[in-house]
C-alpha positions in Angstrom: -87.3 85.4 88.5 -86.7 83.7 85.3 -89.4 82.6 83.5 -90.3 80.8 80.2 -93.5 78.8 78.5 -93.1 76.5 75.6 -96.4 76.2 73.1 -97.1 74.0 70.2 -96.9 76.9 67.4 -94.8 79.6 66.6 -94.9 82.5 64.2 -92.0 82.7 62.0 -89.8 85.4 62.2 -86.1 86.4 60.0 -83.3 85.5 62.2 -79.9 83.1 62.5 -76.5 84.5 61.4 -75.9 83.1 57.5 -73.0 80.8 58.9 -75.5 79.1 61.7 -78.0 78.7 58.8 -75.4 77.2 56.5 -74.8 74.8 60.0 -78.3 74.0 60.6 -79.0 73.3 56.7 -76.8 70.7 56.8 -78.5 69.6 59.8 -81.7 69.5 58.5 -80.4 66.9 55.6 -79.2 63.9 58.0 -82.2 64.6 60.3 -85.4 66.1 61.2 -85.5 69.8 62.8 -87.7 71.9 64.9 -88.7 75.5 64.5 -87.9 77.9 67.8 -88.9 80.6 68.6 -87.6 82.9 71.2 -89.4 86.0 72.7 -87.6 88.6 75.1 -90.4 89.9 76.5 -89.1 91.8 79.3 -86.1 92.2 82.2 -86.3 91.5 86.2 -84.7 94.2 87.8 -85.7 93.2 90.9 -84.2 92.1 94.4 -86.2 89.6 96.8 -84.8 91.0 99.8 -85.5 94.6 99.3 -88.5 95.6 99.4 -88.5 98.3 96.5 -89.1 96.5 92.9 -89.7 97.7 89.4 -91.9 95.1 87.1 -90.1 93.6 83.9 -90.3 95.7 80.6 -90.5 94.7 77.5 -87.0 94.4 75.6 -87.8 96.6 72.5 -89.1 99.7 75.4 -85.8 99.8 77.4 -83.3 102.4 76.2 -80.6 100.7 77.6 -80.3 97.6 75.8 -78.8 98.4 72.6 -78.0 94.6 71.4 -79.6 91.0 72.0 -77.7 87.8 71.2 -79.2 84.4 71.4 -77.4 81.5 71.0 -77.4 77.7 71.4 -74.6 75.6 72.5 -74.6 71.8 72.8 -71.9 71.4 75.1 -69.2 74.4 74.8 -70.0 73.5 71.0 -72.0 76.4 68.7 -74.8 75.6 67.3 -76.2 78.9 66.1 -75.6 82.6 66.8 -77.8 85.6 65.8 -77.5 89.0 67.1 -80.1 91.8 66.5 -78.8 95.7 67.1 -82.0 97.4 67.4 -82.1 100.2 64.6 -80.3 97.9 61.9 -82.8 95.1 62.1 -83.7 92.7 59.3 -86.6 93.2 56.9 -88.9 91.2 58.3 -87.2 91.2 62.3 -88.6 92.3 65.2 -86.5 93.3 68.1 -86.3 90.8 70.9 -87.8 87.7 68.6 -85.7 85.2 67.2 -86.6 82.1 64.9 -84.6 79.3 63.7 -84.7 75.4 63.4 -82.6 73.0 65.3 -82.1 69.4 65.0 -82.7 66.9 67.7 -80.7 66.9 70.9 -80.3 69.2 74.2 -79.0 72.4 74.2 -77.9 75.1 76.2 -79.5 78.7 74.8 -78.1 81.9 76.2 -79.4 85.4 75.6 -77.6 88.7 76.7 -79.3 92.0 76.4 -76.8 94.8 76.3 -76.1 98.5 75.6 -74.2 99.4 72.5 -71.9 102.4 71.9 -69.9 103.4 69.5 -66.7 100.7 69.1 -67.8 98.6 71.4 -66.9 94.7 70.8 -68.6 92.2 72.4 -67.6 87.9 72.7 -69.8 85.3 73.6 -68.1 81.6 73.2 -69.5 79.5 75.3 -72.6 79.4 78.0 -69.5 80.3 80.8 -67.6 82.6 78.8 -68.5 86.5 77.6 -66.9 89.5 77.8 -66.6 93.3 76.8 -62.9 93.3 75.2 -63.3 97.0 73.9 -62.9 99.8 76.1 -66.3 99.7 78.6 -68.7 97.2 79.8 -72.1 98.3 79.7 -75.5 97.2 81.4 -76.1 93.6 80.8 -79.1 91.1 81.3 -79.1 87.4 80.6 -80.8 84.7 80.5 -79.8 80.5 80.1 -82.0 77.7 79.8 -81.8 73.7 78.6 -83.8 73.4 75.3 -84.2 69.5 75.0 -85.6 69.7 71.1 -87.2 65.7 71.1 -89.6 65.4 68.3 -90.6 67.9 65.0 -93.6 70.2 67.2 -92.6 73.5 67.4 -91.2 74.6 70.7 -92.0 78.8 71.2 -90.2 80.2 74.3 -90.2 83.1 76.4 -87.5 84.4 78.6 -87.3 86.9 81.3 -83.3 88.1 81.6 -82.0 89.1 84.9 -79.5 92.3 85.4 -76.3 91.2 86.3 -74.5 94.0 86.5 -73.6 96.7 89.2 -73.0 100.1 88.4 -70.9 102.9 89.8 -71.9 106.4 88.9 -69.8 109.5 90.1 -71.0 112.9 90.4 -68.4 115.9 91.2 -69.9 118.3 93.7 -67.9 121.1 91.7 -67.0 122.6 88.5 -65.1 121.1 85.7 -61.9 123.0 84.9 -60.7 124.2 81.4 -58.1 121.2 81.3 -59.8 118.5 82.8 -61.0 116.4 79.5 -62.1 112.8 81.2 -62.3 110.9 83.7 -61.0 107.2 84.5 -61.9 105.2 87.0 -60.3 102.2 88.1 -61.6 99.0 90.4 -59.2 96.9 92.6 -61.3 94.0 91.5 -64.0 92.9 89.7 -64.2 92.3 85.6 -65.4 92.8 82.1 -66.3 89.2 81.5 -68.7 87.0 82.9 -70.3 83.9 82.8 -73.8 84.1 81.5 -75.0 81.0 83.2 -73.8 82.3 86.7 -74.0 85.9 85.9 -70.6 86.3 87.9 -67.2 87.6 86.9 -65.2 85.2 85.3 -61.9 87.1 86.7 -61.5 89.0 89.5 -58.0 91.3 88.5 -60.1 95.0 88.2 -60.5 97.0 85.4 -60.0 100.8 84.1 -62.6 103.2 82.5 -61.9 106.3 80.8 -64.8 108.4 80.1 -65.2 111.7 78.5 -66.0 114.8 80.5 -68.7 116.4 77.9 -70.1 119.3 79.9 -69.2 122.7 79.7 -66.3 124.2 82.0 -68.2 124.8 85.5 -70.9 122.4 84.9 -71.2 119.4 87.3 -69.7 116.2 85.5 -71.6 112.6 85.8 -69.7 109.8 85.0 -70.8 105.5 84.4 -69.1 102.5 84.4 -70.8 99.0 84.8 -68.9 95.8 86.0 -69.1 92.5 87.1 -68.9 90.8 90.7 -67.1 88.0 91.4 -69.8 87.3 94.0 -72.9 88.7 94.4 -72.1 91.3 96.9 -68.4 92.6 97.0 -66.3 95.8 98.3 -63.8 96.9 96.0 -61.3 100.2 96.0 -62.2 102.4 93.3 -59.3 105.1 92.3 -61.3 108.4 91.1 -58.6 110.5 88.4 -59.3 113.6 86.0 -57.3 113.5 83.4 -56.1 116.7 80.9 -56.2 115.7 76.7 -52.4 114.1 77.4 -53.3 111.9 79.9 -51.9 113.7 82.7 -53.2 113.2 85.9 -54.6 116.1 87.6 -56.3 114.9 90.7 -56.4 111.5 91.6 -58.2 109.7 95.2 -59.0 106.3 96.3 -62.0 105.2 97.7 -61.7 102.1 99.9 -64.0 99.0 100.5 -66.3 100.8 98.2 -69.8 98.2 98.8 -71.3 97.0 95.3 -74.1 94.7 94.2 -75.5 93.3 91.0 -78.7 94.7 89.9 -77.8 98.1 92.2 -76.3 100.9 91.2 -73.6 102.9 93.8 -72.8 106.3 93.4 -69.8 108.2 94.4 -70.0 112.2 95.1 -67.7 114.4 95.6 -65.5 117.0 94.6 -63.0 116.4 92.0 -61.6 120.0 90.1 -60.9 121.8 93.2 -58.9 122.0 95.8 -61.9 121.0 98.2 -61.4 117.5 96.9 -58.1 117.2 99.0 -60.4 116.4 101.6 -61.4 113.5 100.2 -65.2 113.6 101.6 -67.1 111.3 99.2 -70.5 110.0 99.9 -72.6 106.9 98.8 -75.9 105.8 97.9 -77.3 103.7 95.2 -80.4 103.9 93.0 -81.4 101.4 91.4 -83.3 99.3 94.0 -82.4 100.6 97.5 -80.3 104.1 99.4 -77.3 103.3 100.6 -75.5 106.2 102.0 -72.1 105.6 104.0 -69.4 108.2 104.4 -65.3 107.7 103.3 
């Protein structure tokens, strides 16, 4: 569930990007402003309809959020932008708290939690419009609300982001081989952009992932890529290849009507470096909230 309280005082707290402070400066000399503040105090990861939950966590405790951008939009206009990158924080910042001042009016805010690797570039433009244009998505959470700012009294608000998300993991049942260097995977549908307000896709055309096959030669390989649904619940094909360092194709085996969900994570087993894998017998389960297991 999404959740949020406002107060009538706030602690203040380093935050805006120096272009939204320029914005709101000039703001602040036709017309009053308001401080707000915004706490990310923790994710629901939760389904309603299944009946194995985990409670929210607090932003600045969950390894897998990386990154958390809040902004506010009045109409598909921006206000003000601020990202935080947890380990290259402010002097003065605290991970998952935001302060600023914003003149009188209503507003859409957004905030996305995200996972960060190296290279990774992430847009957001408007309250419909985000998206991963680098080379992998990653786990996502977000949160959108109106902020009506009507008079000078501090407004102090706390969000709640949902995961909205799925996640495919693939495990190999046997050995990596001397020449097999990554793995790509590679979905009929779904996307790496989204709408934050709806959590959805924003296309539907699919999507590649090549990922790096770290273990040692023999070891089992584990491989993760996170997309977006165009609905909440959708079956996609997903194309499974190892790959030597040219980009040659060694094995390669589609998977069809493959069931994902947001907020669940769906895992693909099977084997992938031998010659066992021309049998193609891949299982399923997910993790995340509830076991699925279906055969292929």
């Amino acid at each position: 569930m999404k959740n949020f309280f406002i107060a009538g005082l706030v602690l203040l707290f380093a935050a805006c990007s120096t272009e939204s402070e320029n914005m709101v400066n000039n703001a602040q000399m036709e017309e009053a402003v308001a401080p707000v503040k915004v706490h990310v105090t923790g994710f629901s990861v939760s389904q309603e309809e299944l009946p194995t939950t985990r409670a929210a966590q607090d932003v600045a405790d969950y390894n897998g959020v990386k990154a958390v951008t809040l902004a506010f939009y009045s109409g598909s206009t921006e206000v003000l932008k601020h990202e935080q990158v947890k380990g290259a924080l402010e002097e003065g910042e605290t991970f998952g708290e935001f302060e600023c001042s914003l003149p009188m009016g209503s507003y859409t805010m957004v905030v996305i939690a995200r996972g960060q690797g190296d290279g990774d570039v992430f847009t957001l433009t408007s309250p419909t419009e985000a998206a991963y244009t680098s080379d992998h998505s990653r786990e996502t959470f977000a949160y959108t609300q109106v902020v009506n700012i009507t008079n000078t009294s501090a407004v102090d608000i706390s969000a709640t982001l949902n995961r909205i998300v799925a996640r495919l993991g693939l495990e190999s049942t046997d050995g990596r081989t001397a020449n097999a260097t990554n793995v790509r995977m590679t979905f009929s549908a779904g996307s790496k952009s989204f709408n934050p307000t709806t959590g959805l896709a924003t296309s539907n055309t699919g999507f590649s992932n090549t990922v790096p096959t770290n273990v040692a030669v023999g070891g089992i390989t584990r491989s993760v890529t996170y997309l977006f649904l165009a609905t909440d619940e959708q079956n996609l094909n997903v194309t499974i290849e190892t790959l030597d360092s040219e980009g040659n194709t060694l094995f390669s085996k589609t998977v069809e009507n493959v069931p994902f969900k947001r907020n669940r994570a769906t895992i693909l087993t099977g084997a992938m470096y031998t010659n066992d894998a021309l049998s193609g017998a891949f299982q399923l389960n997910t993790d995340w909230l509830s076991e699925y297991n279906g055969n292929f």
